[in-house]
C-alpha positions, 0 to 999 in steps of 0.5 A: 150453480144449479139453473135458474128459469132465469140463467137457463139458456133453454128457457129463453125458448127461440132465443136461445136457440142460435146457442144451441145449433137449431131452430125452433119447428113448433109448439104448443102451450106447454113443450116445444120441438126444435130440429138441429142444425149440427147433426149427423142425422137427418131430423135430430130434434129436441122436445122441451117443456116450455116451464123450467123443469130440471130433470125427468125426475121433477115432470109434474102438472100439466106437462107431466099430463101431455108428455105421453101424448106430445112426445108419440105426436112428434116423433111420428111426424119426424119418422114420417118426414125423415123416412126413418124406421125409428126414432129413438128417444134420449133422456140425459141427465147432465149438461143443461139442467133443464128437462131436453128429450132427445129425438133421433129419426134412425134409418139404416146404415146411418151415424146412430146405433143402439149401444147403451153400454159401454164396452165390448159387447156380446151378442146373446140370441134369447129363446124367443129370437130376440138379440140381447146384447151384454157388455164383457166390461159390465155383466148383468148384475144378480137376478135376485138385486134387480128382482129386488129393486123391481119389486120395491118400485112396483110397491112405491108406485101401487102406494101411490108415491 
Protein backbone atom coordinates (compact mmCIF):
# COMPACT_ATOMS: atom_id res chain seq x y z
CA UNK A 1 0.00 0.00 0.00
CA UNK A 2 1.24 3.16 -1.31
CA UNK A 3 1.86 6.01 1.78
CA UNK A 4 -0.28 8.18 2.77
CA UNK A 5 0.58 12.07 4.52
CA UNK A 6 -1.10 9.90 7.12
CA UNK A 7 0.84 6.38 7.30
CA UNK A 8 4.38 8.21 6.12
CA UNK A 9 6.81 8.14 8.77
CA UNK A 10 8.41 11.08 6.98
CA UNK A 11 5.80 13.27 7.49
CA UNK A 12 5.56 13.10 10.70
CA UNK A 13 8.66 15.67 10.55
CA UNK A 14 10.69 15.48 14.03
CA UNK A 15 8.80 12.75 15.17
CA UNK A 16 9.82 10.59 13.24
CA UNK A 17 13.04 11.39 13.17
CA UNK A 18 14.20 8.79 15.98
CA UNK A 19 13.01 6.13 13.34
CA UNK A 20 15.21 7.02 11.12
CA UNK A 21 18.93 7.71 12.73
CA UNK A 22 18.78 11.30 12.68
CA UNK A 23 17.88 14.88 14.16
CA UNK A 24 16.34 17.41 12.41
CA UNK A 25 19.30 20.48 11.80
CA UNK A 26 16.66 23.00 10.19
CA UNK A 27 14.02 24.24 8.16
CA UNK A 28 12.00 26.48 6.76
CA UNK A 29 8.19 26.76 5.30
CA UNK A 30 8.36 24.41 2.71
CA UNK A 31 11.88 21.53 2.95
CA UNK A 32 13.56 20.26 6.06
CA UNK A 33 17.23 19.29 6.48
CA UNK A 34 18.01 16.42 8.85
CA UNK A 35 21.82 15.35 9.50
CA UNK A 36 22.09 11.34 10.29
CA UNK A 37 23.04 9.52 13.30
CA UNK A 38 24.33 6.27 11.50
CA UNK A 39 26.50 7.40 8.93
CA UNK A 40 29.80 6.40 7.51
CA UNK A 41 30.31 10.04 6.44
CA UNK A 42 30.53 12.91 8.18
CA UNK A 43 27.55 15.09 7.49
CA UNK A 44 25.14 12.78 5.76
CA UNK A 45 22.15 14.52 5.46
CA UNK A 46 18.77 14.23 4.04
CA UNK A 47 16.40 17.18 2.38
CA UNK A 48 12.74 16.84 2.41
CA UNK A 49 9.63 18.70 1.67
CA UNK A 50 7.85 19.13 4.51
CA UNK A 51 4.32 18.38 1.99
CA UNK A 52 3.91 14.76 1.22
CA UNK A 53 5.40 14.42 -2.36
CA UNK A 54 6.01 10.89 -3.22
CA UNK A 55 8.64 10.92 -5.87
CA UNK A 56 10.75 13.57 -7.74
CA UNK A 57 8.69 12.95 -10.63
CA UNK A 58 5.36 14.54 -8.68
CA UNK A 59 7.57 17.93 -7.45
CA UNK A 60 4.89 20.67 -8.04
CA UNK A 61 4.15 24.26 -6.51
CA UNK A 62 6.08 26.03 -4.38
CA UNK A 63 8.34 23.24 -3.34
CA UNK A 64 9.16 22.77 -7.09
CA UNK A 65 10.05 26.74 -7.05
CA UNK A 66 12.60 26.73 -4.06
CA UNK A 67 14.20 23.36 -4.61
CA UNK A 68 17.13 24.72 -7.03
CA UNK A 69 17.67 27.42 -4.51
CA UNK A 70 17.13 25.33 -0.80
CA UNK A 71 19.06 22.14 -2.10
CA UNK A 72 22.33 24.79 -3.51
CA UNK A 73 21.87 26.77 0.27
CA UNK A 74 22.15 23.42 2.02
CA UNK A 75 24.63 21.59 0.36
CA UNK A 76 26.91 24.67 0.81
CA UNK A 77 26.58 24.92 4.32
CA UNK A 78 27.24 21.12 4.78
CA UNK A 79 30.48 21.19 2.41
CA UNK A 80 31.52 24.09 4.18
CA UNK A 81 30.81 22.73 7.75
CA UNK A 82 32.39 19.29 6.90
CA UNK A 83 35.39 20.30 5.17
CA UNK A 84 34.33 18.45 2.23
CA UNK A 85 35.31 18.72 -1.37
CA UNK A 86 31.99 17.94 -2.68
CA UNK A 87 28.62 16.97 -1.87
CA UNK A 88 27.02 14.51 -3.71
CA UNK A 89 23.37 14.36 -4.36
CA UNK A 90 21.16 11.20 -4.35
CA UNK A 91 17.77 10.96 -5.61
CA UNK A 92 16.32 7.03 -4.88
CA UNK A 93 13.30 6.15 -6.01
CA UNK A 94 12.37 3.01 -3.67
CA UNK A 95 11.97 2.71 0.02
CA UNK A 96 9.84 5.57 1.61
CA UNK A 97 7.88 7.08 -0.92
CA UNK A 98 8.09 10.12 0.00
CA UNK A 99 10.46 12.68 -2.09
CA UNK A 100 14.20 12.36 0.30
CA UNK A 101 17.43 13.87 -1.31
CA UNK A 102 20.12 12.32 -0.21
CA UNK A 103 23.17 14.61 0.50
CA UNK A 104 26.51 13.01 1.17
CA UNK A 105 29.55 15.71 2.09
CA UNK A 106 32.82 13.72 -0.01
CA UNK A 107 36.17 14.09 1.32
CA UNK A 108 38.95 12.19 -0.10
CA UNK A 109 39.81 8.84 0.90
CA UNK A 110 36.68 8.55 2.73
CA UNK A 111 33.36 5.44 2.40
CA UNK A 112 31.88 7.25 -0.56
CA UNK A 113 32.71 6.65 -4.22
CA UNK A 114 31.41 7.72 -7.53
CA UNK A 115 30.17 4.37 -8.98
CA UNK A 116 26.86 4.72 -10.54
CA UNK A 117 26.98 1.46 -12.23
CA UNK A 118 27.00 -1.58 -11.64
CA UNK A 119 29.80 -3.95 -12.33
CA UNK A 120 33.41 -4.19 -13.39
CA UNK A 121 34.15 -0.93 -14.64
CA UNK A 122 36.34 0.35 -17.24
CA UNK A 123 38.22 3.47 -17.09
CA UNK A 124 38.08 5.41 -20.67
CA UNK A 125 40.42 9.03 -20.74
CA UNK A 126 38.00 11.14 -23.42
CA UNK A 127 39.77 13.65 -25.81
CA UNK A 128 38.91 16.65 -23.48
CA UNK A 129 40.85 14.83 -20.53
CA UNK A 130 37.73 13.78 -18.65
CA UNK A 131 37.71 10.02 -17.25
CA UNK A 132 34.78 8.19 -18.18
CA UNK A 133 33.97 5.05 -16.85
CA UNK A 134 31.84 1.97 -18.37
CA UNK A 135 30.74 -1.09 -17.00
CA UNK A 136 31.95 -4.42 -18.70
CA UNK A 137 28.50 -5.77 -17.50
CA UNK A 138 26.31 -2.73 -19.08
CA UNK A 139 27.92 -1.26 -22.20
CA UNK A 140 26.57 2.24 -23.28
CA UNK A 141 23.56 1.46 -25.04
CA UNK A 142 23.41 2.70 -29.07
CA UNK A 143 24.09 6.42 -29.82
CA UNK A 144 21.27 6.56 -31.98
CA UNK A 145 18.58 5.12 -28.90
CA UNK A 146 19.84 7.74 -26.42
CA UNK A 147 19.84 10.61 -29.34
CA UNK A 148 16.31 9.36 -29.64
CA UNK A 149 14.99 9.62 -26.13
CA UNK A 150 17.16 12.79 -25.82
CA UNK A 151 15.56 14.55 -28.86
CA UNK A 152 11.71 13.45 -27.55
CA UNK A 153 12.57 14.86 -24.11
CA UNK A 154 13.61 18.20 -25.44
CA UNK A 155 10.47 18.35 -27.47
CA UNK A 156 8.12 17.33 -24.57
CA UNK A 157 9.56 20.01 -22.65
CA UNK A 158 9.83 23.14 -25.44
CA UNK A 159 5.72 21.70 -25.55
CA UNK A 160 5.55 22.99 -22.39
CA UNK A 161 4.46 19.42 -20.73
Amino acid sequence: MPATSETCLICRGADGDPEFERFQVWEDRYWRLTVSLSAEVLGFAYLEPKRHIPYITELDGPEAQTFGEVLARTSRALREETGADLVYVYIFGGGVPHLHVHLAPHRANDALNSRMIRGELQEERLSSGVTRFVSTEFPPLPEHELHAVGERVGQRLAAGD
